[in-house]
MARTIDO-123677 format. One record per residue (C-alpha): residue number from 1; x, y, z. Coordinates in Angstrom, 2 decimals. Example, Ala and Ser with C-alpha at 12.3 -4.5 7.8 and 13.67 -1.06 7.14 Angstrom:
BEGIN
MARPA 1 12.30 -4.50 7.80
MARPA 2 13.67 -1.06 7.14
This chain:
BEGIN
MARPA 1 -50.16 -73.94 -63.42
MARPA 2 -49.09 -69.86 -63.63
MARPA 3 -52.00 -69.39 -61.35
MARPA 4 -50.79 -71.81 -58.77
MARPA 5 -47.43 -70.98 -58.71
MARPA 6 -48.95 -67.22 -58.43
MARPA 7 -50.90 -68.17 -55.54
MARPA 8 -48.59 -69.91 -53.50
MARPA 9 -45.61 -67.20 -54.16
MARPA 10 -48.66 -64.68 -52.62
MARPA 11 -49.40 -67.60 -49.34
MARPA 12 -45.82 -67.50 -49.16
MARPA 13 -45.20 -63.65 -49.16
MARPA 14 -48.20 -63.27 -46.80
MARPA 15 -46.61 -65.82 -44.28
MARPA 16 -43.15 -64.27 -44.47
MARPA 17 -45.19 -61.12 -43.52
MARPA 18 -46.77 -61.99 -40.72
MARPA 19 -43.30 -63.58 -39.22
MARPA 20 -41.92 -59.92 -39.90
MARPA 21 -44.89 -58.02 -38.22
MARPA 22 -45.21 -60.50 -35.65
MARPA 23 -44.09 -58.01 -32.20
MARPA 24 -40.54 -59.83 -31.41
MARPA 25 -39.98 -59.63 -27.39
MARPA 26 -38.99 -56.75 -25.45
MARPA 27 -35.30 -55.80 -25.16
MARPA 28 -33.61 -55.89 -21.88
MARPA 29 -34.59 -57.13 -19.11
MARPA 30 -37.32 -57.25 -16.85
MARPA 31 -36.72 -56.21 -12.86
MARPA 32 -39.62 -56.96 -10.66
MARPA 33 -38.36 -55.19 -7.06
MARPA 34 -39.86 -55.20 -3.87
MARPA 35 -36.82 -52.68 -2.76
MARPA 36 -36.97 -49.44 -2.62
MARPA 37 -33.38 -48.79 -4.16
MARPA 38 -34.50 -50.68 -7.30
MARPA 39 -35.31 -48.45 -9.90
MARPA 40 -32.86 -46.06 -9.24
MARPA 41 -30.13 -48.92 -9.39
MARPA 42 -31.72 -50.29 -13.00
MARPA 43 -31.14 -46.31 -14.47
MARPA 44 -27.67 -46.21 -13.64
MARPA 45 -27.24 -50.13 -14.92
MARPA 46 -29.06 -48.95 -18.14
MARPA 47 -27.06 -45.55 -18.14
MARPA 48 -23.70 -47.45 -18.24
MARPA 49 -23.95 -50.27 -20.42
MARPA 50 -27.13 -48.98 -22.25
MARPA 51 -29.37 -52.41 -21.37
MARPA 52 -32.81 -51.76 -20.53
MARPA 53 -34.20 -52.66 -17.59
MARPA 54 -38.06 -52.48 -16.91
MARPA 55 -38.75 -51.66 -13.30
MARPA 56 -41.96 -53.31 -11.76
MARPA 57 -42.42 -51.96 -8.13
MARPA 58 -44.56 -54.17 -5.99
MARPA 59 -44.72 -54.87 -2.50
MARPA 60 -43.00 -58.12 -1.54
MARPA 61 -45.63 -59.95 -0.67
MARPA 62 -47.45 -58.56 -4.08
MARPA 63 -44.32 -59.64 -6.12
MARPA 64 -44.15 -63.14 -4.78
MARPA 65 -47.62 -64.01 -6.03
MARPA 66 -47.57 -62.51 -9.11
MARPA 67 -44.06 -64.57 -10.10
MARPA 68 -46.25 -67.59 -8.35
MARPA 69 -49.57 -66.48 -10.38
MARPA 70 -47.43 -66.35 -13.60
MARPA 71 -45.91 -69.70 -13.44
MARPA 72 -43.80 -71.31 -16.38
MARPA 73 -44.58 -68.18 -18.17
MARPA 74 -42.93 -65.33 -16.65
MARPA 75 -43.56 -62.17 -18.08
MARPA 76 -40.04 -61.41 -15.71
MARPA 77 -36.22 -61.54 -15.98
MARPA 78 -35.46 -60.88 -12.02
MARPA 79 -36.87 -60.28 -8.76
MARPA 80 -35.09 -58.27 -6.01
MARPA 81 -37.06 -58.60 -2.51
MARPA 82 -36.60 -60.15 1.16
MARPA 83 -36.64 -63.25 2.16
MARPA 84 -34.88 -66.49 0.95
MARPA 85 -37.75 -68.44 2.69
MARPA 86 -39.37 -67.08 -0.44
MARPA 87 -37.01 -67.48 -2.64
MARPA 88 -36.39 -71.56 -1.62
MARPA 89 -40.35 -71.78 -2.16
MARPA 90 -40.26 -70.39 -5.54
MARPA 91 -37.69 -72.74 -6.13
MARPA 92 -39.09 -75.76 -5.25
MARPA 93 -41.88 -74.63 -7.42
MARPA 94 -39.36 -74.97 -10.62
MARPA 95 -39.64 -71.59 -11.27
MARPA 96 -35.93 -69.96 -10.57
MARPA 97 -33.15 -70.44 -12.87
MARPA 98 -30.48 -72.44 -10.85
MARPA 99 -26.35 -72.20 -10.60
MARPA 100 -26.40 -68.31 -10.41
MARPA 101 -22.82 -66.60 -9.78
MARPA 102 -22.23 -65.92 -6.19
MARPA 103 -21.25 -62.74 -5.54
MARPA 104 -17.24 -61.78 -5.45
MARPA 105 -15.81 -60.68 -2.47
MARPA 106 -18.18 -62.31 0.03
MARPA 107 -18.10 -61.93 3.90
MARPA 108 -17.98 -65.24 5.89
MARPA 109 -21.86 -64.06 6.46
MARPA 110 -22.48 -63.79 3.15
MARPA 111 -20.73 -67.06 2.16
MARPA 112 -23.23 -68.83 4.76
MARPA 113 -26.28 -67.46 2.64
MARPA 114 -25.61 -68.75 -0.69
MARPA 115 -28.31 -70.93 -2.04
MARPA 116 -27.00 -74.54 -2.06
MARPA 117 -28.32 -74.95 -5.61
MARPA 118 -27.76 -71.13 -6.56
MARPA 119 -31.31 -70.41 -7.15
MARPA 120 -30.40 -67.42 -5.00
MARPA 121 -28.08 -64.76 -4.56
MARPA 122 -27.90 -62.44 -1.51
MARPA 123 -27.23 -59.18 -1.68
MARPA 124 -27.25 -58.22 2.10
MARPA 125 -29.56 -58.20 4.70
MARPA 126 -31.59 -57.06 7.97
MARPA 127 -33.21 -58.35 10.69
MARPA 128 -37.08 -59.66 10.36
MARPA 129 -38.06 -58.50 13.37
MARPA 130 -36.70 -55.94 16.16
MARPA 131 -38.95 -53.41 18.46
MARPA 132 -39.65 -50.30 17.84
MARPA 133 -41.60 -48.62 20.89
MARPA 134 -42.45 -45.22 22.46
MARPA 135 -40.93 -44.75 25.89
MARPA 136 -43.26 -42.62 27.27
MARPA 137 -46.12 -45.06 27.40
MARPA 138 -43.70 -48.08 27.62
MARPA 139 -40.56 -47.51 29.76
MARPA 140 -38.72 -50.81 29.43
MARPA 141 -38.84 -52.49 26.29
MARPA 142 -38.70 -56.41 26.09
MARPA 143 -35.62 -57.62 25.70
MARPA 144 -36.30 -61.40 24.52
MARPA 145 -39.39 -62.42 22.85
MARPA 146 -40.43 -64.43 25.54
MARPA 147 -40.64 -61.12 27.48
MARPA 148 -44.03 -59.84 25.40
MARPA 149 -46.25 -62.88 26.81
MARPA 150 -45.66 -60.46 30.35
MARPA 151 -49.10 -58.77 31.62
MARPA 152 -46.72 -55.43 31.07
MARPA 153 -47.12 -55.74 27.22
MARPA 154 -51.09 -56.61 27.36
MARPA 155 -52.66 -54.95 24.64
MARPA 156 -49.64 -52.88 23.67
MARPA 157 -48.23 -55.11 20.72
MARPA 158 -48.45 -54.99 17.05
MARPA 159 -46.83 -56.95 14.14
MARPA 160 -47.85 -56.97 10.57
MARPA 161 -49.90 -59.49 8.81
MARPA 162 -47.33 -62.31 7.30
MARPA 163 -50.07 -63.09 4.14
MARPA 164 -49.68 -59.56 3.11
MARPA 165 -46.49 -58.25 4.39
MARPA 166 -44.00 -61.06 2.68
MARPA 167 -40.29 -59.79 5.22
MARPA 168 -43.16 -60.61 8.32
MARPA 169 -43.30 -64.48 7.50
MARPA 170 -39.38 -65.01 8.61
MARPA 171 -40.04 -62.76 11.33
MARPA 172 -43.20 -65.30 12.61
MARPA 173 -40.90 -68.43 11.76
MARPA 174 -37.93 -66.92 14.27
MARPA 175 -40.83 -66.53 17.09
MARPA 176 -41.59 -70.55 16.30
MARPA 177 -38.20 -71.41 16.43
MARPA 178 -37.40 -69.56 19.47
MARPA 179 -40.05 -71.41 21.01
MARPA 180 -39.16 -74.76 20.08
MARPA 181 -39.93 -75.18 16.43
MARPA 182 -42.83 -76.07 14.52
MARPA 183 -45.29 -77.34 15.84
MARPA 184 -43.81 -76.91 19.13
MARPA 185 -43.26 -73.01 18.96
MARPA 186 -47.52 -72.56 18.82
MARPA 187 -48.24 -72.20 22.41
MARPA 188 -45.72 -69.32 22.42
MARPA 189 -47.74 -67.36 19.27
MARPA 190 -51.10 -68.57 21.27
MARPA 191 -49.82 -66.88 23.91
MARPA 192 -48.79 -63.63 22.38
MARPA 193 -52.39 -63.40 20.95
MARPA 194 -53.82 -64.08 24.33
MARPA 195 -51.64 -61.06 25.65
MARPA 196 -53.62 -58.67 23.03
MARPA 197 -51.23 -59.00 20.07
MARPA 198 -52.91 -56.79 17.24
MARPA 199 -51.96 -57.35 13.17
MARPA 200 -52.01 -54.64 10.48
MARPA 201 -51.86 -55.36 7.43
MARPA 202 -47.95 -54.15 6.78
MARPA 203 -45.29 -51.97 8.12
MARPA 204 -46.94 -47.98 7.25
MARPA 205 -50.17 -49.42 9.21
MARPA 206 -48.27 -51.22 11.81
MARPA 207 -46.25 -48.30 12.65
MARPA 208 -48.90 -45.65 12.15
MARPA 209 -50.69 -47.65 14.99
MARPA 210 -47.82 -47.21 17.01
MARPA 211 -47.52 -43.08 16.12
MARPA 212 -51.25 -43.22 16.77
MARPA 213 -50.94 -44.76 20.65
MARPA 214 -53.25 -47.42 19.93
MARPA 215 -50.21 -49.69 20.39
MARPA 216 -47.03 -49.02 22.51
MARPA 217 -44.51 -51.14 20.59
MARPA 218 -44.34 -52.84 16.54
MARPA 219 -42.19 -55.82 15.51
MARPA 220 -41.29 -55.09 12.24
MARPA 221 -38.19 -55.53 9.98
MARPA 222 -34.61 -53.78 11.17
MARPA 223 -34.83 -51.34 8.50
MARPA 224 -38.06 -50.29 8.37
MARPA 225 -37.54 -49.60 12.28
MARPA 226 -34.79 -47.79 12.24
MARPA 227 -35.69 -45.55 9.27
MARPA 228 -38.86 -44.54 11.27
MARPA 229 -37.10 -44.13 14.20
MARPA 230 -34.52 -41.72 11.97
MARPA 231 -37.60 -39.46 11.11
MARPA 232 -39.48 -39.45 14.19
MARPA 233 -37.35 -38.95 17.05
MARPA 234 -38.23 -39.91 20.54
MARPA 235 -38.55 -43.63 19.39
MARPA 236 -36.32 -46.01 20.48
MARPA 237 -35.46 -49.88 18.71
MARPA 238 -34.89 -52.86 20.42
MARPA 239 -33.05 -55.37 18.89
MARPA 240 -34.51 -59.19 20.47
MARPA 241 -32.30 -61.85 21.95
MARPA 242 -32.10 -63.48 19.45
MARPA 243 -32.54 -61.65 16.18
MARPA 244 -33.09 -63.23 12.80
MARPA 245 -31.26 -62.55 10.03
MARPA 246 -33.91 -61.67 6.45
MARPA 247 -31.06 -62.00 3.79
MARPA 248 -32.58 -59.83 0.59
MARPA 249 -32.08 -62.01 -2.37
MARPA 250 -32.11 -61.84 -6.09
MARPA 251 -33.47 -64.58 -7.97
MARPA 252 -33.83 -65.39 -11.95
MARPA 253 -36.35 -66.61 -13.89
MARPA 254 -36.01 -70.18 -15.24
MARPA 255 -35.64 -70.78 -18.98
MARPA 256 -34.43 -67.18 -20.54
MARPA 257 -32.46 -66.73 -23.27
MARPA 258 -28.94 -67.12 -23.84
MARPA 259 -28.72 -62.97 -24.33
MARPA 260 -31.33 -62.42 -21.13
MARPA 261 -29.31 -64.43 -19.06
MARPA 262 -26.10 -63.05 -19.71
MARPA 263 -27.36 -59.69 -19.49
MARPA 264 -28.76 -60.83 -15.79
MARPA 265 -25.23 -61.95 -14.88
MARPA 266 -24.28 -58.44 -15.71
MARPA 267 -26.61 -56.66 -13.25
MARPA 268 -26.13 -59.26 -10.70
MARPA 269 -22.67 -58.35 -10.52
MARPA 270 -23.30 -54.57 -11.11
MARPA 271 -25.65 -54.30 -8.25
MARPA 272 -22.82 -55.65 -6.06
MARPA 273 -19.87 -53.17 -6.49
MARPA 274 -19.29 -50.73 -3.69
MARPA 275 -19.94 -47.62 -5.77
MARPA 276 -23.46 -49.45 -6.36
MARPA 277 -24.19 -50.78 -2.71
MARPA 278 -23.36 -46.86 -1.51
MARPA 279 -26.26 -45.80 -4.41
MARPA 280 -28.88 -48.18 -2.89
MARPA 281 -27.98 -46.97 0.66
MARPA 282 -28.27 -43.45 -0.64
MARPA 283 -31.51 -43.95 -2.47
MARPA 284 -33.08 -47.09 -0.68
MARPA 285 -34.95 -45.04 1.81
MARPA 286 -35.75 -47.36 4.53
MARPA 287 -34.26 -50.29 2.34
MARPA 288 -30.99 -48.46 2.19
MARPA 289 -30.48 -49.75 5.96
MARPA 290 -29.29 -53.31 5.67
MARPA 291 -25.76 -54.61 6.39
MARPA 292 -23.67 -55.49 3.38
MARPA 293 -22.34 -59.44 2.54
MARPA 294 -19.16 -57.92 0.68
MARPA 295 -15.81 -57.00 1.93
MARPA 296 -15.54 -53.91 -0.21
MARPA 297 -19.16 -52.34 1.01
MARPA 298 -19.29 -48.96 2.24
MARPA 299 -19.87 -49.34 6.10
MARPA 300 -23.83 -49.46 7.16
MARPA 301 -25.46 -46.67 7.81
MARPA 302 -25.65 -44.83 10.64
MARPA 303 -28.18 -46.21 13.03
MARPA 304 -27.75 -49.97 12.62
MARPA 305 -25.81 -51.73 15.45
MARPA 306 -22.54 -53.10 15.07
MARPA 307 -23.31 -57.20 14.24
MARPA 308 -20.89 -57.71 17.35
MARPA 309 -23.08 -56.90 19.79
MARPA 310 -25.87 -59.01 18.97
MARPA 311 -27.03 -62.50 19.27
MARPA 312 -28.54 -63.57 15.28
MARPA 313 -29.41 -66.89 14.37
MARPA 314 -30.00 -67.88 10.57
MARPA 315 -32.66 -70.20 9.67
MARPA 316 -32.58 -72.96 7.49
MARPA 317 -34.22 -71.03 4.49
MARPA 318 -35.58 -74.53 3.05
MARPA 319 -36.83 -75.88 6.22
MARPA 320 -38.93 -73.25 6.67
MARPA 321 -39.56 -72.27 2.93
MARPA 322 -41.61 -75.25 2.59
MARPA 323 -43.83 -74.69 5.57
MARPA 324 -44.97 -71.08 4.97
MARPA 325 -47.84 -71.99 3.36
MARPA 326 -49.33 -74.15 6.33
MARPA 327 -47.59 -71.30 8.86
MARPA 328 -49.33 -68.30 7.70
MARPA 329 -52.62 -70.67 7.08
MARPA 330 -52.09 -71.47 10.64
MARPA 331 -51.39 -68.05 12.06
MARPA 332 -54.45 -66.43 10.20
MARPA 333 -57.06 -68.66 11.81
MARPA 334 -54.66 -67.67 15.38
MARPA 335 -55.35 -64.11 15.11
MARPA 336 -58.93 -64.14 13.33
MARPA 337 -60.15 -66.66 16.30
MARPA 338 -61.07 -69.30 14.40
């Protein structure tokens, strides 16, 4: 009897071990960014309330198919990237954590891009896609989209690759709705291929095309435009009639802990004060030119156009969430020729 007492004292021991040595999960949180600004904004959250906060820094179309690839078991806490297109996919996938707090001190811009089921929050935005082009091979730019189906622009337009380059599918979806819609809007994108449209993979090939001459003007997002523009002067950006507004968007990770989540709520709101917005302009490179959703931002910097000289339109983020898939499908086969 002494001996089996003695040996399952030892099993237990031996269990209560293992449950000791077992690795327990990692503190803080995880941040999985497709923004520039990102890591520098998770050092000064961890530097002030001493949270830690594991940067992952992927390109966005990178980011959204790892959080896809991972599934119910996110190895994540939040993602910061462009497009709430995205975001509405991922949560119709069950994947976000719903009912997160809007931001305070919203614009009546900002107010219109909160997710209806707070799977979402935005945390500014650009445009998807404006022109960037060199005026001494092209002396007037488009002005509309419709303009670049003109034999002027034959051969002389590039626009990244929407499977790769994630901000390029909203960009693609405002060229469809411009043109009717989807289906309707095809003919217009048939078009723009038949006119010599060119894709690279994402913006540094897109615009190293256009610094190389073997294209004349880029679509690509408002801030990756202008930032270029900044550093290589002699460039000039077009904003389209009409532009499309890419809100960038933080999302959560369904299912965390009580202590995960609340520590999300507190960068959420960190990221948000104007001390913090004037950080991510300052460090955000060409993601530090977007304009802000808050009342209390620091103003945009210099190079974007004031908002109230331009025609934007806002698309329905579910709508056209749920067709990305058979959009990009679609637009590959356009371009390869298939």
């Amino acid at each position: 009897m002494r001996k089996a007492i003695a040996g399952a004292f030892a099993a237990f021991i031996a269990i209560v071990a293992v449950f000791m040595l077992w690795p327990s999960p990692a503190p803080g949180l995880v941040l999985y960014s497709g923004l520039d600004y990102g890591p520098a904004i998770a050092a000064a959250f961890t530097k002030e309330t001493g949270i830690k906060v594991t940067v992952v820094r992927l390109a966005t179309g990178s980011l959204l198919a790892r959080i896809a690839a991972q599934g119910q078991h996110p190895d994540w806490a939040l993602a910061w990237f462009d497009g709430a297109t995205a975001a509405t996919a991922l949560d119709d996938a069950g994947l976000l954590a719903r009912n997160l707090p809007a931001p305070q001190n919203l614009t009546p811009t900002g107010q219109s891009l909160v997710s209806k089921d707070g799977a979402y929050i935005p945390t500014g935005f650009t445009l998807a896609g404006v022109f960037i082009s060199d005026p001494a091979r092209l002396q007037t730019p488009p002005a509309s989209w419709q303009d670049l189906t003109a034999p002027a622009f034959r051969n002389q337009v590039g626009m990244n690759d929407p499977s790769i380059s994630g901000p390029t599918y909203p960009a693609l979806a405002g060229m469809l709705d411009q043109a009717g819609g989807w289906p309707q809007g095809q003919d217009f994108v048939t078009a723009l291929k038949a006119n010599g449209l060119q894709m690279f993979d994402k913006n540094d090939a897109t615009l190293a095309a256009l610094q190389a001459q073997a294209i004349s003007l880029a679509m690509v997002q408002s801030s990756a435009a202008v930032y270029f523009a900044a550093n290589h002067p002699g460039l000039r950006v077009t904003i389209p009639t009409p532009a499309y507004m890419l809100p960038n968007v933080m999302v959560e990770a369904a299912g965390l802990p009580a202590r995960q989540r609340a520590e999300a709520e507190r960068f959420m709101a960190f990221i948000m004060r104007p001390d913090i917005q004037k950080l991510r302009q300052a460090q955000g490179e060409a993601d530090g030119y977007y304009w802000p959703v808050t009342s209390d931002a620091p103003v945009p910097l210099p190079g974007l156009p004031d908002l109230a000289t331009l025609k934007i339109v806002t698309l329905d983020p579910v709508a056209w969430g749920r067709l990305e898939s058979t959009i990009n499908g679609w637009f590959a086969k356009v371009m390869s020729g298939a």
